[in-house]
C-alpha positions as CSV (number, residue, x, y, z in Angstrom):
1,X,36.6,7.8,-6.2
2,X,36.3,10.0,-3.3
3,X,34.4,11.0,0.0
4,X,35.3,14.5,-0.8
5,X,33.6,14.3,-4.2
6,X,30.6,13.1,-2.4
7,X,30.0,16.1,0.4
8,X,30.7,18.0,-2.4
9,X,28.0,16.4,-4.6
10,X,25.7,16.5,-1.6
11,X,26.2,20.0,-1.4
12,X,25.8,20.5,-5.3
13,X,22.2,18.9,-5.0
14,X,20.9,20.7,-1.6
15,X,22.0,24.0,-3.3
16,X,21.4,23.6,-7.2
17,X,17.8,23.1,-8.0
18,X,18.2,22.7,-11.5
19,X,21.2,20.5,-11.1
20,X,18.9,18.1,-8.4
21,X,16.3,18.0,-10.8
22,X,18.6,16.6,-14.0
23,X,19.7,14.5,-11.7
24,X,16.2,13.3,-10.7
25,X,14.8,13.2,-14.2
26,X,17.6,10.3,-15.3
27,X,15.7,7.0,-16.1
28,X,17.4,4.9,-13.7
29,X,20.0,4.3,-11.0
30,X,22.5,3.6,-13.6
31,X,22.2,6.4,-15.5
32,X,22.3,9.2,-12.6
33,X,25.5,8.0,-12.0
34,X,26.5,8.5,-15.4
35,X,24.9,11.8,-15.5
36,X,27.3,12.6,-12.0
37,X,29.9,11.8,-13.6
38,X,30.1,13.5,-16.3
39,X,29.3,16.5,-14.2
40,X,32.7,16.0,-12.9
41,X,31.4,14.1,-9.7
42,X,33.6,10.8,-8.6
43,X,32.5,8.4,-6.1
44,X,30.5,5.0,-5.6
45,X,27.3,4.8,-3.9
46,X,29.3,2.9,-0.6
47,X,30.6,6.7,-0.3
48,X,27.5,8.7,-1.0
49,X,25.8,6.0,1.9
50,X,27.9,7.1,4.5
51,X,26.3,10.9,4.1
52,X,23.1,9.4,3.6
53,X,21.9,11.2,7.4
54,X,22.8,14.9,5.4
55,X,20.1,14.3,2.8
56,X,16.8,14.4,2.3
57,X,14.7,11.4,1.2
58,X,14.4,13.3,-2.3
59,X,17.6,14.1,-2.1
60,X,19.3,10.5,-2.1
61,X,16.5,9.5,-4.5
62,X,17.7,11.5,-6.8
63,X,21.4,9.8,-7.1
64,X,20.6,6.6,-6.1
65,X,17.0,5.8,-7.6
66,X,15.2,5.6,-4.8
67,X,14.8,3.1,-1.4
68,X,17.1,4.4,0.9
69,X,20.3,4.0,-1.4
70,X,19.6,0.3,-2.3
71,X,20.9,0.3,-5.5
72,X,21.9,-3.0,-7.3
73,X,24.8,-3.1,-9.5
C-alpha cells in the first residue's frame, strides 16, 4: 500500500472522466476498491483520507462510497 499510489489515484480521477465515472458506477464501498485495484491502484482508505482536502465531494464519493470517507470494513 502506498501514499504515492494514492496522489496518483487522486490525480487519475480529477483527470480521467471516464475512469471517475467507473469508479462511481461500482455498487458499493467494497467494490470500488476492488475496481482500484485492479486498475493497478494500491492503498487503503487511511491513505486516500489524508488527501481528502485535494478532492472534491464527488470526487472522494466515488472511491470511498460516500460520507466524507467513512467507510466501514
Amino acid at each position: 500500500m502506498s501514499i504515492e499510489s494514492a496522489k496518483l489515484f487522486i490525480e487519475k480521477i480529477k483527470t480521467d472522466e471516464e475512469f471517475a465515472k467507473k469508479v462511481k458506477n461500482c455498487k458499493d464501498a467494497e467494490a470500488r476498491m476492488v475496481f482500484v485495484k485492479e486498475s493497478g491502484f494500491d492503498f487503503t482508505i487511511e491513505e486516500i483520507k489524508a488527501f481528502q482536502g485535494e478532492l472534491s465531494d464527488d470526487e472522494l464519493d466515488a472511491v470511498a462510497g460516500g460520507g466524507k470517507c467513512t467507510v466501514a470494513g
